[in-house]
KOLMAR-654272 format. One line per field, with one value per atom (N, C-alpha, C): residue number from 1; x, y, z; residue in one letter. Coordinates in steps of 0.001 Angstrom, whole numbers, plus 500000, padded with zeros to 6 digits. Example, Ala and Ser with C-alpha at 12.3 -4.5 7.8 and 13.67 -1.06 7.14 Angstrom:
BEGIN
pos = 1|1|1|2|2|2
px = 513190|512300|513200|512850|513670|512900
py = 494310|495500|496700|497750|498940|500030
pz = 507800|507800|507800|507080|507140|507870
code = A|A|A|S|S|S
//
This chain:
BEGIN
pos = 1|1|1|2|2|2|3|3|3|4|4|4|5|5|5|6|6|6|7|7|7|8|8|8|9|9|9|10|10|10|11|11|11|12|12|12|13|13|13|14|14|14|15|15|15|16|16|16|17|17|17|18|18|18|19|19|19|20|20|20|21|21|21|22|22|22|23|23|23|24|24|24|25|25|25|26|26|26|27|27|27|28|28|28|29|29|29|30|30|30|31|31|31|32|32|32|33|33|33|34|34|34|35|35|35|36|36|36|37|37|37|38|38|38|39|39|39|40|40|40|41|41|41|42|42|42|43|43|43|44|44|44|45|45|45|46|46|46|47|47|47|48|48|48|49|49|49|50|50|50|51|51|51|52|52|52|53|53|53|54|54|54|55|55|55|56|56|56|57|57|57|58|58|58|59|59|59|60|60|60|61|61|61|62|62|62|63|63|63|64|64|64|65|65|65|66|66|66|67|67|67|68|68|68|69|69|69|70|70|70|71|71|71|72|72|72|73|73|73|74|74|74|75|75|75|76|76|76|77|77|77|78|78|78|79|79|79|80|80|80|81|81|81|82|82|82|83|83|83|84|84|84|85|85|85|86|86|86|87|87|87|88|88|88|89|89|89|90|90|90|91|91|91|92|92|92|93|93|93|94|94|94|95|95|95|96|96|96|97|97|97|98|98|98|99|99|99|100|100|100|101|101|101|102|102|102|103|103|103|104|104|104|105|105|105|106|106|106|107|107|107|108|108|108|109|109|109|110|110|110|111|111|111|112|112|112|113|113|113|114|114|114|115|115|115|116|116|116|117|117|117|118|118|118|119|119|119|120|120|120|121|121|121|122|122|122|123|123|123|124|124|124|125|125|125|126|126|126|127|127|127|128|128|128|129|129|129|130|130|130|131|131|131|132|132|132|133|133|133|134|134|134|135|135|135|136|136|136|137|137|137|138|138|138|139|139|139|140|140|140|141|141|141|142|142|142|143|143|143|144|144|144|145|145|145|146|146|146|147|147|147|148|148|148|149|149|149|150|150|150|151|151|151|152|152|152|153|153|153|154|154|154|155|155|155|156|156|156|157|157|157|158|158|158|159|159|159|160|160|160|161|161|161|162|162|162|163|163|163|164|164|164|165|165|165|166|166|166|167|167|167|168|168|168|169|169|169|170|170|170|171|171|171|172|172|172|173|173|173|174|174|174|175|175|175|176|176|176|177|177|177|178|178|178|179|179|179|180|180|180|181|181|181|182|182|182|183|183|183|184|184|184|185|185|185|186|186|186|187|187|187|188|188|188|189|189|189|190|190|190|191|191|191|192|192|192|193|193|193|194|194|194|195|195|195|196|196|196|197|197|197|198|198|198|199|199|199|200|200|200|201|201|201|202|202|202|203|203|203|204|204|204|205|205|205|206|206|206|207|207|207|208|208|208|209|209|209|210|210|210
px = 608714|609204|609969|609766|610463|611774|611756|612996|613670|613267|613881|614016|612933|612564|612490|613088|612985|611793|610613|609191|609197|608831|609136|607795|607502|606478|605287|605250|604426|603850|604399|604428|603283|603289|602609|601713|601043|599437|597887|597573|597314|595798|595568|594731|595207|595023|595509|596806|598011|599173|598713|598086|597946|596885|596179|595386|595845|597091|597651|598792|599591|600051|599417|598463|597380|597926|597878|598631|599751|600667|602231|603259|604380|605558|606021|606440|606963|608219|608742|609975|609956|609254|610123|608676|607511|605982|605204|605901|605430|603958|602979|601809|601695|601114|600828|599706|599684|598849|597670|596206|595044|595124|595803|595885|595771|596930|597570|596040|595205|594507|593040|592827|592105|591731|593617|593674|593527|594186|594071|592767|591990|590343|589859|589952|589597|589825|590821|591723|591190|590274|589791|588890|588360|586905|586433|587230|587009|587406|588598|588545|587008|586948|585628|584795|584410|583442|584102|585123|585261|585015|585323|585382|583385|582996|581298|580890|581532|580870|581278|582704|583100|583540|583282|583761|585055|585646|586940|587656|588520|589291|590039|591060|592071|591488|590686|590230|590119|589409|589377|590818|591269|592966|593366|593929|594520|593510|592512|591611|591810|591863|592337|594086|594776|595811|596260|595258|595082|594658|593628|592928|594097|594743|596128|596951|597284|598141|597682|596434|595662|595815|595451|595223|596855|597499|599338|599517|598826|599024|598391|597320|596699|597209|597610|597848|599263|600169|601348|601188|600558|600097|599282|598511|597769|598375|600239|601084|602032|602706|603112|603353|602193|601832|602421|602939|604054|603609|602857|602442|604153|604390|605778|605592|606583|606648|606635|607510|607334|605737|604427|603551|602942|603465|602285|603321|604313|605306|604334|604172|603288|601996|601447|599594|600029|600895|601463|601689|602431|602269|601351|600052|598831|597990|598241|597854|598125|599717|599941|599281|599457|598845|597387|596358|595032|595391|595772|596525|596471|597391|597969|596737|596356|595333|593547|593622|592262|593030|593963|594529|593531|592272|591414|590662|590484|590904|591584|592803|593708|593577|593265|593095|592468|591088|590426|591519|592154|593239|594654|594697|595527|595622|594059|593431|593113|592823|592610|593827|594842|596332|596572|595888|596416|595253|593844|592354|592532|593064|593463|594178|595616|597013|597255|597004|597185|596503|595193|594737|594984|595641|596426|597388|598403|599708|599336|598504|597993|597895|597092|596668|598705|598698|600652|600959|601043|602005|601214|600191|599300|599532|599414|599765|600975|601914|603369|603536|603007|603047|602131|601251|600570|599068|598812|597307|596909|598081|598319|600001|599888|601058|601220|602658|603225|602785|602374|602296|600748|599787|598737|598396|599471|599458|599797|600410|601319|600442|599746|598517|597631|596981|595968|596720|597360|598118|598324|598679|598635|597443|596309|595085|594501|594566|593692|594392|595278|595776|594799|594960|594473|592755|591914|590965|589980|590392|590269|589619|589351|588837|588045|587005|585491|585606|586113|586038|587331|588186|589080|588453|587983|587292|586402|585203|584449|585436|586398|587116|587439|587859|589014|587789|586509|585185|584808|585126|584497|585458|586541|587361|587789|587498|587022|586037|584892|583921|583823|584754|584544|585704|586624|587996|587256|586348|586305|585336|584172|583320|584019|584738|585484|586454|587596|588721|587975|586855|586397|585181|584758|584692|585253|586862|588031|588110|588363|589003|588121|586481|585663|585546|585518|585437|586658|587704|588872|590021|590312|590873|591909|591720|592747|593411|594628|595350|594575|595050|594115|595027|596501|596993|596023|596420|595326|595961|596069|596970|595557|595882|594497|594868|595654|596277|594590|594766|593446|592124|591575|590767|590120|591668|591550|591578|591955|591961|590398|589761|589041|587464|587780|587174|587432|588426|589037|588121|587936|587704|586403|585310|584085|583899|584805|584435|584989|585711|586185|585118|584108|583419|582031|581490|580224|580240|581420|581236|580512|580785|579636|578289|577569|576301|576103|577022|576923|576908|577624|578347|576639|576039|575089|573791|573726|572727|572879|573822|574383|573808|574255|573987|573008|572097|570479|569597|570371|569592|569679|571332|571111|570704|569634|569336|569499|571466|572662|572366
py = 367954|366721|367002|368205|368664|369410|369711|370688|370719|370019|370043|370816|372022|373217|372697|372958|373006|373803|373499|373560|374866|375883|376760|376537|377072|377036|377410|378540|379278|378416|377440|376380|374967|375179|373681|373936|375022|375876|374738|374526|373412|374021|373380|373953|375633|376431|377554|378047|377250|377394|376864|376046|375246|376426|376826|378007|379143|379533|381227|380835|379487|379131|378915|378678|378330|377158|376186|374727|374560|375405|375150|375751|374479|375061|376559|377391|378399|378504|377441|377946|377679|376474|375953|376066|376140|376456|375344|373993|372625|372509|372031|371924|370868|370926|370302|369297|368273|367009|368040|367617|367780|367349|366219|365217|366196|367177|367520|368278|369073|370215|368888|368025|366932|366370|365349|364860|365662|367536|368117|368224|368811|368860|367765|366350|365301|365329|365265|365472|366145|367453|368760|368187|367885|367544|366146|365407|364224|364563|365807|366050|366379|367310|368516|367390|366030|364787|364208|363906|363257|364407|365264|366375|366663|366690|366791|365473|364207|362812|362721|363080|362591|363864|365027|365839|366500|367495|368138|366975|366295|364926|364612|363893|362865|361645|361114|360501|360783|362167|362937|363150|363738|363933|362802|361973|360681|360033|360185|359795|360597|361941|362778|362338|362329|361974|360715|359380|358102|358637|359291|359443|360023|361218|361535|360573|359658|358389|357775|357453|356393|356882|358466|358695|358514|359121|359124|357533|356487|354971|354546|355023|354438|354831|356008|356599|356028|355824|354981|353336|353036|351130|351281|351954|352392|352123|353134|353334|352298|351840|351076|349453|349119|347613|347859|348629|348892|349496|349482|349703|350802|351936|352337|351613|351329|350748|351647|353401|354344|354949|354633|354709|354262|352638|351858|351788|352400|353172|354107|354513|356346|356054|354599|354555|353540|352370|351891|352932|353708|355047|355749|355859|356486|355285|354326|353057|352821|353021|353273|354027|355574|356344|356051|355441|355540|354342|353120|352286|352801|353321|354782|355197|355779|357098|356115|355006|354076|352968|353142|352671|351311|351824|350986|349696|350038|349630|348610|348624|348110|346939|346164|344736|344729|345609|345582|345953|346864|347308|346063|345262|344434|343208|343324|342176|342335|343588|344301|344706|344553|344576|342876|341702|340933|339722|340742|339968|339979|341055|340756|340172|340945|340811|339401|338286|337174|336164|336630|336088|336440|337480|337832|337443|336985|336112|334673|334122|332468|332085|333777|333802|333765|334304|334942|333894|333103|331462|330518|330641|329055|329909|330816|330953|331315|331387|331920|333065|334148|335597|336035|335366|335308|336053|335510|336110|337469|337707|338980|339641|340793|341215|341527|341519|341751|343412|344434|345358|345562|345244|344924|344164|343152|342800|343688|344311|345572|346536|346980|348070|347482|346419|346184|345727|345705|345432|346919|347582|348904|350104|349226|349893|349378|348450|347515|347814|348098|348893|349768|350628|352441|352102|351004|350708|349867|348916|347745|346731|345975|344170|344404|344776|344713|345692|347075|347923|347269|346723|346099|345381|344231|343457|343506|344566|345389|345830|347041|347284|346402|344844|344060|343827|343624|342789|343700|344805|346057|346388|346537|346173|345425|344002|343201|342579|343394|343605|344739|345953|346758|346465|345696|345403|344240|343455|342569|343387|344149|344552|345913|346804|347608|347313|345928|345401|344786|343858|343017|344276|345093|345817|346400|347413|347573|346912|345517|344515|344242|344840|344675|345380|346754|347832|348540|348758|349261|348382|347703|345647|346384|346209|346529|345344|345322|343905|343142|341686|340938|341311|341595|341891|343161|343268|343896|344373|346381|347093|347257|346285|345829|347221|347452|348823|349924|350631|351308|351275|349377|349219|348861|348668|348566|349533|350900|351933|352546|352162|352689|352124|350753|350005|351026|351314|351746|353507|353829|355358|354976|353817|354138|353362|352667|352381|353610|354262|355197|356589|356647|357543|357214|355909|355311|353322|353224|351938|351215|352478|352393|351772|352384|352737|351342|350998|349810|348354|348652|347287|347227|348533|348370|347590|348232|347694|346273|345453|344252|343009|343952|343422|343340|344183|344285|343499|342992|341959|340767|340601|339087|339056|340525|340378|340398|340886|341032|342581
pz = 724552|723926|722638|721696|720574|721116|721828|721652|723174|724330|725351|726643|726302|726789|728313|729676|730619|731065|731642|731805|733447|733649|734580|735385|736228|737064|736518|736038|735658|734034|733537|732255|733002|734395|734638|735808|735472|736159|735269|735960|735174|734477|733605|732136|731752|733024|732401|731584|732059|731178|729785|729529|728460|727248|727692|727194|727171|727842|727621|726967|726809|725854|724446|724391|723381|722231|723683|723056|722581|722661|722139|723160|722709|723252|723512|724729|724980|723629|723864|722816|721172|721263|719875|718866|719454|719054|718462|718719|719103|719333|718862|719219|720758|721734|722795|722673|723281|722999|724195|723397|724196|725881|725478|726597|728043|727920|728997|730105|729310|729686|730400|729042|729651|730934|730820|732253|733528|733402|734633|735038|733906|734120|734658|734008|734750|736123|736393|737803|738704|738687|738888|739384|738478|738754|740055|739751|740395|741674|742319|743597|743897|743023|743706|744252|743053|743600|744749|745069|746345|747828|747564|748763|748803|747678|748091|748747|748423|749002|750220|750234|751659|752388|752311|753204|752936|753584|753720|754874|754667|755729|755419|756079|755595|754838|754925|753832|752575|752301|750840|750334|751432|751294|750391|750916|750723|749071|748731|747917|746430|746769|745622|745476|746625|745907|745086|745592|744975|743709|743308|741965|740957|741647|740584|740326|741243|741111|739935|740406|738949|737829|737839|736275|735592|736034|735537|735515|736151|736168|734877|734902|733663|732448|732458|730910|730707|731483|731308|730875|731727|731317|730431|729723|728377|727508|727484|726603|726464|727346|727633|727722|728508|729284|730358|731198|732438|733405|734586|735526|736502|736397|736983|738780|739000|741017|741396|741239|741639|742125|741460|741505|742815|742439|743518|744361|744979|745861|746574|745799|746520|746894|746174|746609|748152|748074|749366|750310|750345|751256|751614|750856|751224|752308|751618|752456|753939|754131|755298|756645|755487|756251|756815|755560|756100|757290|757097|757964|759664|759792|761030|761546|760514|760643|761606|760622|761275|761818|762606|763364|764839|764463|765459|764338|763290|762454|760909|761852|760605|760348|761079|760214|759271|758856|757351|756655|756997|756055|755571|756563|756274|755608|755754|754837|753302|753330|752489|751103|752127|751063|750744|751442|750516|750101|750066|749463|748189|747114|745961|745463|746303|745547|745663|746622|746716|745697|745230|744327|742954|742921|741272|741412|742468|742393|741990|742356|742048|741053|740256|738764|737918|738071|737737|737695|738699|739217|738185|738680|737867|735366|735161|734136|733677|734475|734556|734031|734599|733806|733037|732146|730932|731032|732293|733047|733446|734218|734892|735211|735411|735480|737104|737218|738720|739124|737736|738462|739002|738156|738746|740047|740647|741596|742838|742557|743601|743565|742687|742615|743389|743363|744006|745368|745856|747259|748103|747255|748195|747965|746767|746999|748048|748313|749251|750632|751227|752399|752585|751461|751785|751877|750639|751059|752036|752051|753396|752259|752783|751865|751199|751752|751090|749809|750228|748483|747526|748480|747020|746376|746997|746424|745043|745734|744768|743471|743942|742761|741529|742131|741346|740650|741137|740174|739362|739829|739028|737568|738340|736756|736127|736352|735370|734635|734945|734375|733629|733830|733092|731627|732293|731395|730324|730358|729672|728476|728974|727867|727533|727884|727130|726431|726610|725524|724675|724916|723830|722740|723012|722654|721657|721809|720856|720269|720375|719483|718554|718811|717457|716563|717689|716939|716371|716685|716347|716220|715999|716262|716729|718363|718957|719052|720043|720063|721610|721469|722321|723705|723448|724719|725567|727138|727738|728586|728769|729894|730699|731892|732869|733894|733879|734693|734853|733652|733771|733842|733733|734196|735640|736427|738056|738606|737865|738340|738178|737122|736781|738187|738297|739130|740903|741027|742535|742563|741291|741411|741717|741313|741483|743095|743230|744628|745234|745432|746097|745819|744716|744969|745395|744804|745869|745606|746009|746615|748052|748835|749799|749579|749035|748242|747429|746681|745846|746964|747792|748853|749739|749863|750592|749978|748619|747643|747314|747454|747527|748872|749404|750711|751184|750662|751363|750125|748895|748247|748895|749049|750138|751424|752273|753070|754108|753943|754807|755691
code = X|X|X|X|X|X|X|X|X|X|X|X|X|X|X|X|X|X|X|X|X|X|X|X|X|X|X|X|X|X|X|X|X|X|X|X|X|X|X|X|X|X|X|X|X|X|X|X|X|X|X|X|X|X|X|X|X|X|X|X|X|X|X|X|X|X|X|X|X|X|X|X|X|X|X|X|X|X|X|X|X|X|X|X|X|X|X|X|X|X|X|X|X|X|X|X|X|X|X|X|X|X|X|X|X|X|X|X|X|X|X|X|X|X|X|X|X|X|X|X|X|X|X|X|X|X|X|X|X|X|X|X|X|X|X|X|X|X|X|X|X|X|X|X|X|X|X|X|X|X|X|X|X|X|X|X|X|X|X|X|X|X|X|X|X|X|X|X|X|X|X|X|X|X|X|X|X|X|X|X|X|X|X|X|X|X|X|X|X|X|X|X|X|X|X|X|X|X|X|X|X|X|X|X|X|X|X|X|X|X|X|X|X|X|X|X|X|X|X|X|X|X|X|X|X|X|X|X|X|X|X|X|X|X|X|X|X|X|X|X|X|X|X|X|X|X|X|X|X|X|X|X|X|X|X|X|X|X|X|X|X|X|X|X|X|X|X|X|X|X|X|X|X|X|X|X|X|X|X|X|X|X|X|X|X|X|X|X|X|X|X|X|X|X|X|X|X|X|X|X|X|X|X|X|X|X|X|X|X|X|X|X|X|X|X|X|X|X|X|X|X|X|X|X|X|X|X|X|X|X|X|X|X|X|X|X|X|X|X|X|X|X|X|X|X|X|X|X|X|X|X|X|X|X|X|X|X|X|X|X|X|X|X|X|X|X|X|X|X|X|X|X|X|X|X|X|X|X|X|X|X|X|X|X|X|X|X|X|X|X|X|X|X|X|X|X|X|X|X|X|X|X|X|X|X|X|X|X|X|X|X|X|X|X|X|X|X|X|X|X|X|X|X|X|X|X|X|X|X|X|X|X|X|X|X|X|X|X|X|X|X|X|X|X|X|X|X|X|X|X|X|X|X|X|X|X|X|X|X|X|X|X|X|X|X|X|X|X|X|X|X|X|X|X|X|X|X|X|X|X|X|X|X|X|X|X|X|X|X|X|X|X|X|X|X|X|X|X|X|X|X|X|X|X|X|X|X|X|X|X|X|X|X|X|X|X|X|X|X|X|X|X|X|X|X|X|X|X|X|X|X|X|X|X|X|X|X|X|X|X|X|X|X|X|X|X|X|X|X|X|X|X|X|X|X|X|X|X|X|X|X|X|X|X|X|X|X|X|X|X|X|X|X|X|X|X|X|X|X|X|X|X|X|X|X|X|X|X|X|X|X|X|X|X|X|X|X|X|X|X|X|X|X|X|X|X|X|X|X|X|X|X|X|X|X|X|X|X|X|X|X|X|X|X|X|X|X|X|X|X
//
């Protein structure tokens, strides 16, 4: 970001470049944001958890690559307020695939792309923008493909429950602003259904007896 340095292969090994660099630019000797070594570790790690829960599959497949999606989603609508389309471009495409792939199937999946997104458009329309954003709507439309109804569902409750006591939170403790990049808290909602929403949907269900 200081000096323009075109980034080589051997520059984006992930945590290890960042440590045999020892946090700075190759060229210009720029200190490097923590961030970078962080998020990969995060990243790292959260495969290893999906591949122990669910196996070596196209499911895990498709799941680790959703989780990289999110994290690069969140840290942008963090910075931002801007959810990129390029993003929920690439999680719609994973969607597909699981789509294809559970092809016997797809109607959870189809329902599933518009159990949220239809109800964050209502929200959008009935407040004219103010409520929610269009990209949050498109996120949860092509999460809900790749997941089917029932874990979107979960997700959207999950991160707004986690979005309300973590912003109101900030705003006490650090007076953040009342505006709200809901981006990383739906993501944050999708990772725990995607690592035991199962588990939760079941525990649910066997209170009401279901």
């Amino acid at each position: 970001m200081e000096c323009g340095y075109q980034l080589a292969w051997y520059d984006l090994i992930p945590i290890v470049s960042y440590l045999s660099l020892r946090g700075k630019c190759r060229k210009c000797g720029a200190k490097l944001s923590v961030q970078y070594p962080l998020i990969e570790g995060t990243n790292g790690v959260l495969y290893v958890l999906i591949a122990v829960i669910n196996g070596l599959n196209v499911d895990s497949l498709l799941y680790c690559l959703l989780i990289s999606a999110l994290i690069a989603l969140s840290v942008i609508d963090w910075r931002t307020y801007e959810i990129p389309i390029g993003i929920n471009i690439f999680i719609l495409a994973l969607g597909l695939i699981a789509t294809v792939y559970h092809y016997t199937d797809w109607l959870n999946h189809v329902i599933g792309f518009l159990a949220v997104s239809v109800f964050i458009y209502i929200i959008i329309l009935a407040t004219k923008g103010r409520g929610m954003g269009g990209g949050d709507m498109k996120l949860m439309a092509a999460a809900g493909l790749l997941l089917g109804w029932k874990e979107i569902i979960l997700a959207f409750i999950l991160g707004c429950i986690l979005g309300s006591i973590i912003h109101v939170a900030r705003m006490r403790i650090s007076k953040a602003e009342h505006t709200l990049a809901f981006g990383p808290y739906l993501s944050l909602g999708i990772l725990i259904t995607v690592l035991c929403g199962q588990q939760i949907l079941n525990w649910y269900l066997g209170l009401l007896g279901l």
